[in-house]
TIBA-884551 format. One line per field, with one value per residue (C-alpha): residue in three letters; y, z, x. Coordinates in pm, whole numbers, padded with zeros to 5 digits. Last residue first. Example, Ala and Ser with C-alpha at 12.3 -4.5 7.8 and 13.67 -1.06 7.14 Angstrom:
TIBA-884551
code SER;ALA .
c2 -00106;-00450 .
c3 00714;00780 .
c1 01367;01230 .
//
This chain:
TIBA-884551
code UNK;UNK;UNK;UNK;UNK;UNK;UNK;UNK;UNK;UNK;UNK;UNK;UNK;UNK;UNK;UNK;UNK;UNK;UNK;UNK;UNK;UNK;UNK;UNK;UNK;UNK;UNK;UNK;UNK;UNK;UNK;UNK;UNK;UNK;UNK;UNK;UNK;UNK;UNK;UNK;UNK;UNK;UNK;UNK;UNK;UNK;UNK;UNK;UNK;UNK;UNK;UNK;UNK;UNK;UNK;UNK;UNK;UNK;UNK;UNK;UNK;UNK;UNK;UNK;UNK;UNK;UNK;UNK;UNK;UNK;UNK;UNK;UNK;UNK;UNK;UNK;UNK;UNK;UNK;UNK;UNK;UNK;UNK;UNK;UNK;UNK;UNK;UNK;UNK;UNK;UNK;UNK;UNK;UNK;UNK;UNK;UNK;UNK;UNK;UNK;UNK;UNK;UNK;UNK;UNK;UNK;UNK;UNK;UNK;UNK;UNK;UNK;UNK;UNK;UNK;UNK;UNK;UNK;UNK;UNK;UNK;UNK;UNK;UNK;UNK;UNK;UNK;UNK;UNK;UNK;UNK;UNK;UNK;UNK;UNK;UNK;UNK;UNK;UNK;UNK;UNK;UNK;UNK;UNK;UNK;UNK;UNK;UNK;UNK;UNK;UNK;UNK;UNK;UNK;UNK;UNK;UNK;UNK;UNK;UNK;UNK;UNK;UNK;UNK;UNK;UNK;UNK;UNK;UNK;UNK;UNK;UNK;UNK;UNK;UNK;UNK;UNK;UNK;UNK;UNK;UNK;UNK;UNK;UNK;UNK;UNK;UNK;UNK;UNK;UNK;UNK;UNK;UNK;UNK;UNK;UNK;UNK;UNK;UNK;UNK;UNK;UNK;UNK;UNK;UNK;UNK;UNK;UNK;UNK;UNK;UNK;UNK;UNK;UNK;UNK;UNK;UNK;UNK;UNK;UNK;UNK;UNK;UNK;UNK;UNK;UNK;UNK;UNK;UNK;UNK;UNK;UNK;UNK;UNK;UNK;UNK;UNK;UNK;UNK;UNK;UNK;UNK;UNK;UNK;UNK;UNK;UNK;UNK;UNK;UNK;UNK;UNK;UNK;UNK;UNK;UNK;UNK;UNK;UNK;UNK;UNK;UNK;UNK;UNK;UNK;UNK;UNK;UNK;UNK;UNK;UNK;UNK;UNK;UNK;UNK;UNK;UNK;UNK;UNK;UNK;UNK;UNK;UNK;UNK;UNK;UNK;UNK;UNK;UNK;UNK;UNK;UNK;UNK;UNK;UNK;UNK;UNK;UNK;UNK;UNK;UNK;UNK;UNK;UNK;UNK;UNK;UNK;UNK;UNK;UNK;UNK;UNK;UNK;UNK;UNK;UNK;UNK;UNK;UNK;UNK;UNK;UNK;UNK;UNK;UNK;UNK;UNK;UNK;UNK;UNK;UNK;UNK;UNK;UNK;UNK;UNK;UNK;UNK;UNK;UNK;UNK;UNK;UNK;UNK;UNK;UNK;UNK;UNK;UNK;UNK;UNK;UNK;UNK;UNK;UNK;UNK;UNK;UNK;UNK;UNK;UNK;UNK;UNK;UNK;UNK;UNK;UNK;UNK;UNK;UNK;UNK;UNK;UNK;UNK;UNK;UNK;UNK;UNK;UNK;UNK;UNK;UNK;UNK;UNK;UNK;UNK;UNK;UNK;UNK;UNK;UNK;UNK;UNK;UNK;UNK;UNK;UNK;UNK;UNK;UNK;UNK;UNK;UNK;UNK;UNK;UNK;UNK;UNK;UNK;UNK;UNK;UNK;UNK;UNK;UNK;UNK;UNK;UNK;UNK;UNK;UNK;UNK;UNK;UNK;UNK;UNK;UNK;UNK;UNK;UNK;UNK .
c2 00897;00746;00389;00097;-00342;-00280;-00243;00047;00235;00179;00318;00665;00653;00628;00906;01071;01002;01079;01461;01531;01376;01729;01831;02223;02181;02494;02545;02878;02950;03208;03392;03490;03360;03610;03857;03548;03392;03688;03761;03389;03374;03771;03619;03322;03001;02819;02828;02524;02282;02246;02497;02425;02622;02537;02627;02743;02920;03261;03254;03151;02879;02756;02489;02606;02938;02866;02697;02947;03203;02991;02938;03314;03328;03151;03347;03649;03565;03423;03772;03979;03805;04079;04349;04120;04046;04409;04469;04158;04338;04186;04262;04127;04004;03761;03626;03357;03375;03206;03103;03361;03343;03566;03723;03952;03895;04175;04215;03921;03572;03494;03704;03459;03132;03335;03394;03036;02956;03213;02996;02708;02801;02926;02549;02342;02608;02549;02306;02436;02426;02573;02868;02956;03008;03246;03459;03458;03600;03817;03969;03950;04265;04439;04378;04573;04469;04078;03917;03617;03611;03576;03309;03126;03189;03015;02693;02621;02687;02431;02187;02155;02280;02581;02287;02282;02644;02488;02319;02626;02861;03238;03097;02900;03183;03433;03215;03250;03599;03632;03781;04171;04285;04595;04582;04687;04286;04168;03987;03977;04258;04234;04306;04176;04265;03871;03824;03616;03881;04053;03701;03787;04093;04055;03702;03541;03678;03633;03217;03150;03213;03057;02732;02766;02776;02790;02521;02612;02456;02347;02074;02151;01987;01642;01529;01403;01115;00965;00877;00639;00850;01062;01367;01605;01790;01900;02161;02140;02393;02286;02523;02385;02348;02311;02230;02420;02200;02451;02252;02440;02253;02199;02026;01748;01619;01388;01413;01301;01066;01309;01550;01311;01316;01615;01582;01355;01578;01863;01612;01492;01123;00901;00530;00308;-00081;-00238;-00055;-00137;00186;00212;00205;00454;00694;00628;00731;01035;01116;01082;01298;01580;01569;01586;01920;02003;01983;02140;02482;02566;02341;02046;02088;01932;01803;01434;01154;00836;00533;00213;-00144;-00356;-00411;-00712;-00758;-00743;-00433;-00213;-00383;-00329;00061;00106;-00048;00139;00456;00345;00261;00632;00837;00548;00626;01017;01036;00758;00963;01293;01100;01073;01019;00882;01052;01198;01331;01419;01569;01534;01553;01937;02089;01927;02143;01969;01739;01983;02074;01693;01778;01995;01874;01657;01658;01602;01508;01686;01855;01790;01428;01391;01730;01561;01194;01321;01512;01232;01052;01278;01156;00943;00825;00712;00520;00427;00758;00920;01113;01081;01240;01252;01428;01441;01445;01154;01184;00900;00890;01242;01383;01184;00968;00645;00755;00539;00492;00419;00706;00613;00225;00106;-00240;-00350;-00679;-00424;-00053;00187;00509;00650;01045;01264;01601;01905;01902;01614;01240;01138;00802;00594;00205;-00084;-00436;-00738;-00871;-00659;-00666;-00730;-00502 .
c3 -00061;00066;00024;-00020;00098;00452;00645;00430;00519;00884;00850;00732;01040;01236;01099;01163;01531;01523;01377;01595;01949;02050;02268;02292;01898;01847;01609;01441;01232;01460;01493;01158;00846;00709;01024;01282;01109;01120;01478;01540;01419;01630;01879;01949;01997;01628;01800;02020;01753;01609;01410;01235;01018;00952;00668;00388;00098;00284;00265;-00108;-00293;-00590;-00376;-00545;-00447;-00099;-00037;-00142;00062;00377;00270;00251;00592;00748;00529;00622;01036;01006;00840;01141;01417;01511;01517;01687;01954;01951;02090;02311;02520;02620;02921;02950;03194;03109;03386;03148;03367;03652;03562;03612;03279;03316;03041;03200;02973;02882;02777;02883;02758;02441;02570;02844;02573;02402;02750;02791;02494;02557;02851;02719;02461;02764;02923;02561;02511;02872;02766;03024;02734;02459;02748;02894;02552;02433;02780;02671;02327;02444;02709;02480;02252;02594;02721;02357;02015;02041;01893;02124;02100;01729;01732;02023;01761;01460;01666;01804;01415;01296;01571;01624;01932;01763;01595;01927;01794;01447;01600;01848;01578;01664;01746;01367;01227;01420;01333;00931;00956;01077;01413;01319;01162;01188;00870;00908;00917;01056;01336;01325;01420;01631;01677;01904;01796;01797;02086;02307;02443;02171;02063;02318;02095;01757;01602;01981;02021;01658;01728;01890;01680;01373;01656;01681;01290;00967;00644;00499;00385;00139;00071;-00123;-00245;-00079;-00134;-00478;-00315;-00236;00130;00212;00324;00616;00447;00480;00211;00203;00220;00397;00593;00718;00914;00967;01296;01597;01462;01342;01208;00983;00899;00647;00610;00369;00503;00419;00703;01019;01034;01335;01146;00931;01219;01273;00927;00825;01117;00887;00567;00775;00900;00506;00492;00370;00331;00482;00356;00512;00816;01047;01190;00904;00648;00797;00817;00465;00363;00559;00366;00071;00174;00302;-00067;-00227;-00023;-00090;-00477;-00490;-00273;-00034;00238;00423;00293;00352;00671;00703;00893;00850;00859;00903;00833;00960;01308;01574;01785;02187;02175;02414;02340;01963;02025;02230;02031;01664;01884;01941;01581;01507;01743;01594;01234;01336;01388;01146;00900;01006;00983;01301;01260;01604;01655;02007;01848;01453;01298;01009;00636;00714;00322;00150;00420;00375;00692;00934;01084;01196;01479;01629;01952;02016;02327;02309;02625;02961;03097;03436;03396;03590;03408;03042;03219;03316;02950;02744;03011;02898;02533;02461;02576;02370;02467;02274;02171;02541;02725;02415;02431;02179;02192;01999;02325;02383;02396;02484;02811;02887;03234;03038;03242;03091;02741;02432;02559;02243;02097;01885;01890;01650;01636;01252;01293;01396;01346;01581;01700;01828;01923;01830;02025;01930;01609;01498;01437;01384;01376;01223;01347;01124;01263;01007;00831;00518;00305;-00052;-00337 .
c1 -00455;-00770;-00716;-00961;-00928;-01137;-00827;-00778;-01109;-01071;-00705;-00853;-01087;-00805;-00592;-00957;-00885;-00558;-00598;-00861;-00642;-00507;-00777;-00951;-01104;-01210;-01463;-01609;-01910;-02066;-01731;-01789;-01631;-01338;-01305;-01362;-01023;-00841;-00929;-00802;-00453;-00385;-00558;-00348;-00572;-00559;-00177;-00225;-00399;-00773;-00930;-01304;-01453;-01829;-02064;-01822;-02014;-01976;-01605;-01582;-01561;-01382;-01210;-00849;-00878;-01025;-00713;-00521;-00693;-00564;-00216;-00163;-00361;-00081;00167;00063;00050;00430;00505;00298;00448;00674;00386;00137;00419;00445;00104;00101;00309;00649;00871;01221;01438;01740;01974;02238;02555;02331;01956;01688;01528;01219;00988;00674;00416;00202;-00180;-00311;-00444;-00304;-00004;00083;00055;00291;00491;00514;00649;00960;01007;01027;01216;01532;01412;01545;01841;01997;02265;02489;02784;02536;02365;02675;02847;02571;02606;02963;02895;02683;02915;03217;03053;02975;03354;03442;03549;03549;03811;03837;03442;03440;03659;03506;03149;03398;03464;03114;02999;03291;03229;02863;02723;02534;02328;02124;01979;01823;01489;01456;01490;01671;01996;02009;01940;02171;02494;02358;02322;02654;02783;02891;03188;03483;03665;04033;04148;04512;04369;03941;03738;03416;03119;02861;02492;02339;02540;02299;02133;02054;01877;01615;01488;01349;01458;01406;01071;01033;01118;00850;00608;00789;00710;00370;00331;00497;00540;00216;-00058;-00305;-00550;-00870;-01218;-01162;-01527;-01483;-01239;-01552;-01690;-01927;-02283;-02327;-02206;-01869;-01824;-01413;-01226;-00841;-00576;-00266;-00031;00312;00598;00451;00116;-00219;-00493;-00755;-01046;-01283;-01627;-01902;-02154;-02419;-02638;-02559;-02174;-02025;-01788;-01681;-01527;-01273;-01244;-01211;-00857;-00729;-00779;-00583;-00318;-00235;-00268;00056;-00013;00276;00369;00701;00731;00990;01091;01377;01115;00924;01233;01324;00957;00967;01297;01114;00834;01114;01255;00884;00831;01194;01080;00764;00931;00686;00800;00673;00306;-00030;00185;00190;-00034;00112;-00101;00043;00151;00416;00242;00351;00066;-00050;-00251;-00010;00292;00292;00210;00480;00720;00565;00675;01000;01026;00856;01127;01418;01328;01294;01682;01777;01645;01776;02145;02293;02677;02860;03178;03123;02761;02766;02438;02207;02171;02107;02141;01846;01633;01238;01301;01438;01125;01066;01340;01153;01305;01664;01854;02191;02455;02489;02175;02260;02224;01888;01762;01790;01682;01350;01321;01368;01146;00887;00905;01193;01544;01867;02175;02480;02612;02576;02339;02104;01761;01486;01154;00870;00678;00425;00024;-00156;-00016;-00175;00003;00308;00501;00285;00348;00214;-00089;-00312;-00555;-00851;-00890;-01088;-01186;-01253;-01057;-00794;-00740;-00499;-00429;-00109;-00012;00278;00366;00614;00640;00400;00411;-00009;00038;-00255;-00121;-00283;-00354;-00349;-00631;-00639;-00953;-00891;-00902 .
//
């Protein structure tokens, strides 16, 4: 195969944060600015903001323009989550239909923008990093993937090679590599946990060194929501009941109301028409003042568009009970005043299902290595929640805190994105 002269972008488009790399006339360049509000400018929020139909803001000025306009309008996080769900084609705003696609096609065109400007070429090719799973299920996994595809396509792409994040980040840590290792990398996102094996050795690499890729489709942001899913959604009438006109039966909100309040990429969805319509049902036939005060508090927080700081919030607590024993939750805004105290005790308890299925996805990829714990020299965890004790503990059980890596930056995954790109523009492909 032919060498490609033409620059590559590696984009690693995650959860909560995406980065830009980039390959030309074998010049790498490991993290483009992309952001110049962001504290990091080579990191940019996987955020969208429209105030209107016609207009739509990114990254940290997606947020800048949020508070400017009192929070009117949509903002869009976690979107990427949805990808996998055949049944969420999308959303309606004043009219105007936003498909998912269209939705992360404009996040990776503006993206593509960015990076053009910054290195002074057009780009039509790229490398996409990708969860080692969107969803358990084979067939939403291969669903999401062709909706990824769509989305790249809409952006401007016309030829994309698909890396899973955990193999990206192996190499990153690849290119360091002066003797043969074999090595766990555990990359822990917003929204999946991705777990590969693979010798790393000075020498070319071979497709024989991949010995595992799993995943699974839960991570910082599953955390998240069981603070939500076990208390803070009380709040938010998540216990009202109420009884409609005519009926005998005396109900409770639905499960499927409670879902999409307890996820912070499902929650915005509250303001669409038919679920806005049904909760002002459900608060007209409230049972008690008590039952109505959820519901109202609920209300507040959709029409003052406070879900985006109310997550913010319960992420800072995590981060809180990383660190300390207790977190002491406040949301002092008016109508809305929420005061809570967590210990990191029952956050262990509540998080307990998103923990087994990490570690689910972990002993499967052992499984299909052939290894075993003590044949695996290094493990090393990169992302935000490779930091919560409860993820950790588990991790220093299996392999020994001896063997452990943390990356601390966020730039792993886009580095060895990089490296992958290296290898296409010289005429081979990883995936």
């Amino acid at each position: 195969m032919a060498s490609l002269n033409t620059p590559i972008l590696a984009i690693d488009f995650g959860t909560s944060n995406s980065l830009v790399g980039c390959v030309y006339n074998g010049e790498k360049t490991l993290a483009l600015p992309i952001d110049d509000l962001n504290s990091d400018p080579t990191m940019m929020r996987t955020l969208l903001y429209f105030p209107d139909p016609d207009v739509c803001y990114y990254g940290q000025r997606a947020i800048d323009e949020f508070l400017e306009n009192d929070m009117e309008g949509r903002l869009f996080r976690s979107f990427k989550t949805h990808l996998p769900n055949q049944g969420y084609l999308g959303t309606v705003f004043n009219n105007r239909v936003l498909s998912l696609e269209n939705i992360i096609g404009l996040f990776l065109l503006e993206l593509k923008k960015r990076a053009e400007k910054a290195i002074g070429q057009k780009v039509t090719h790229v490398v996409m990093g990708r969860p080692a799973r969107y969803s358990m299920d084979e067939v939403a996994d291969g669903f999401a993937l062709h909706r990824m595809e769509k989305a790249c396509k809409f952006a401007g792409f016309a030829d994309v090679q698909f890396v899973p994040e955990p193999l990206a980040a192996a190499f990153d840590y690849r290119r360091s590599a002066t003797e043969e290792k074999t090595i766990l990398i555990g990359d822990f996102g917003g929204g999946t946990s991705d777990f590969t094996i693979m010798r790393i050795n000075p020498k070319e690499f071979s497709k024989k060194d991949v010995l595992s890729i799993e995943g699974c489709p839960m991570a910082g942001d599953a955390l998240d929501s069981v603070f939500m899913a076990n208390k803070l959604n009380e709040y938010f009438g998540a216990k009202t009941r109420y009884m409609l006109p005519l009926a005998r039966n005396v109900m409770t909100m639905p499960p499927a109301v409670m879902m999409r309040l307890n996820h912070p990429a499902h929650i915005v969805h509250l303001k669409e028409k038919d679920t806005y319509e049904f909760v002002k049902e459900v608060r007209r036939c409230a049972l008690t003042p008590k039952d109505a005060a959820g519901v109202d508090r609920l209300f507040a927080m959709i029409e003052d568009n406070q879900i985006f700081p109310f997550f913010e919030s319960i992420e800072a607590s995590k981060k809180e009970l990383s660190k300390s024993d207790k977190s002491n939750f406040k949301f002092d805004y008016p109508d809305i005043e929420v005061y809570e105290t967590f210990s990191s005790e029952q956050f262990t308890t509540w998080a307990t299902d998103v923990k087994n299925n990490i570690i689910s996805a972990l002993d499967r990829s052992l499984q299909k290595s052939g290894l075993t714990e003590k044949q695996i020299d290094l493990v090393c965890l990169t992302g935000g929640t490779s930091k919560v004790p409860l993820i950790r503990k588990e991790f220093e059980a299996r392999f020994g805190q001896e063997k452990l890596q943390t990356q601390t930056e966020f730039h792993s995954v886009t580095a060895g994105l990089v490296e992958v790109a290296s290898i296409w523009e010289k005429g081979d492909k990883v995936s």
